[in-house]
TORDOVEX-663779 format. One record per atom (N, C-alpha, C): residue in three letters; x, y, z negated. Coordinates in steps of 0.05 Angstrom, whole numbers, plus 5000, padded with zeros to 4 digits. Each point is the difference from the previous one (the first is absolute). Layout:
N
AlaXYZ
...
END
This chain:
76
Unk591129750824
Unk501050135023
Unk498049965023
Unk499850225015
Unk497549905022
Unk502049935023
Unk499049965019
Unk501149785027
Unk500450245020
Unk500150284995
Unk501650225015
Unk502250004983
Unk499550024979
Unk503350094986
Unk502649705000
Unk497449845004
Unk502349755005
Unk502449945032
Unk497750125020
Unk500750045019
Unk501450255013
Unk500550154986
Unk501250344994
Unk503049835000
Unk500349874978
Unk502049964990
Unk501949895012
Unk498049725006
Unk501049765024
Unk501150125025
Unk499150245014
Unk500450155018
Unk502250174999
Unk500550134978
Unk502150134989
Unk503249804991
Unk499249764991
Unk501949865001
Unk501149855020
Unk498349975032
Unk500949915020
Unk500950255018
Unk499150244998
Unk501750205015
Unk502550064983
Unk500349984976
Unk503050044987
Unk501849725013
Unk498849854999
Unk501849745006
Unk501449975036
Unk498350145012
Unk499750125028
Unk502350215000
Unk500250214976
Unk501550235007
Unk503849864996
Unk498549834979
Unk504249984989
Unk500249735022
Unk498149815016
Unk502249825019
Unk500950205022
Unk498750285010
Unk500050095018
Unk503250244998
Unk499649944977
Unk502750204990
Unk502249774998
Unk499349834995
Unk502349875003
Unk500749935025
Unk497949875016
Unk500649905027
Unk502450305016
Unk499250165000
Unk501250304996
Unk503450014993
Unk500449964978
Unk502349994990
Unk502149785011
Unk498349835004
Unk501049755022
Unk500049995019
Unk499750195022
Unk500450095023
Unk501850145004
Unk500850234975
Unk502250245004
Unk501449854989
Unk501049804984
Unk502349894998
Unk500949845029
Unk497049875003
Unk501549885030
Unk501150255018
Unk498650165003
Unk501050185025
Unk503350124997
Unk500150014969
Unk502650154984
Unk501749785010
Unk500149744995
Unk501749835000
Unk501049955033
Unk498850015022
Unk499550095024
Unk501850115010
Unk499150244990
Unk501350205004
Unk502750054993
Unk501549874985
Unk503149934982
Unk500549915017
Unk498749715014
Unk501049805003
Unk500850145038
Unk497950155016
Unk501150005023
Unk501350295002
Unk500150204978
Unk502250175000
Unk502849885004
Unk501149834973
Unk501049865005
Unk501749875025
Unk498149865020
Unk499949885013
Unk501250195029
Unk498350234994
Unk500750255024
Unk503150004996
Unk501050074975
Unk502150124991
Unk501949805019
Unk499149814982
Unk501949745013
Unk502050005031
Unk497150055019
Unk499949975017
Unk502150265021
Unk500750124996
Unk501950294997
Unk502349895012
Unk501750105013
Unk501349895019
Unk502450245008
Unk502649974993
Unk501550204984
Unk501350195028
Unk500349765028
Unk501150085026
Unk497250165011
Unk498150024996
Unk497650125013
Unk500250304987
Unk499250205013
Unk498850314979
Unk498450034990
Unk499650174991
Unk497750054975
Unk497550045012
Unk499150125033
Unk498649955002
Unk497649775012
Unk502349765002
Unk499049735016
Unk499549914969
Unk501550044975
Unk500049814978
Unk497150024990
Unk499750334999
Unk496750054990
Unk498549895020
Unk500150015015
Unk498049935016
Unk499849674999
Unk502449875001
Unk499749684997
Unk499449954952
Unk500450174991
Unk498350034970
Unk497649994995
Unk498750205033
Unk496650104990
Unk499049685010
Unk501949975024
Unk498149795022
Unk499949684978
Unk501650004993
Unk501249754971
Unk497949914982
Unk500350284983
Unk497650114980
Unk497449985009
Unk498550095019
Unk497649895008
Unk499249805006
Unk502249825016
Unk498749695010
Unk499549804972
Unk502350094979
Unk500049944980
Unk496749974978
Unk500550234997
Unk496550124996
Unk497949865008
Unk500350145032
Unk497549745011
Unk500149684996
Unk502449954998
Unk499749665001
Unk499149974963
Unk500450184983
Unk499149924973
Unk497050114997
Unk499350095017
Unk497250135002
Unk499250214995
Unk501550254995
Unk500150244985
Unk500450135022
Unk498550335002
Unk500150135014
Unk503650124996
Unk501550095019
Unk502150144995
Unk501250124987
END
């Protein structure tokens, strides 16, 4: 084997190894965001307040749901 095809290879096997942590790192982000996202829907829902109207409740849901978000680090 000459010392291009060795290094072809070597090259080829560190950008594959590059592609699948990067896909994973990936997959482990949208679970975090998914889980997040349960967790301060959730949390909005919770927060709902039966003597108020519907339009203070959404509005105290959206305001809920975002601080939420931000404090887990995820955009909204």
């Amino acid at each position: 084997m000459r010392v291009a095809d060795v290094c072809r290879i070597v090259i080829t096997l560190a950008g594959a190894s590059m592609a699948i942590s990067l896909a994973v790192d990936t997959a482990d982000a949208a679970a975090g965001r998914n889980s997040a996202v349960q967790r301060c829907m959730a949390e909005a829902r919770a927060s709902t307040d039966v003597n108020q109207g519907a339009v203070f409740n959404q509005r105290r849901q959206t305001a809920v749901y975002r601080s939420c978000m931000q404090q887990a680090g995820f955009r909204p």
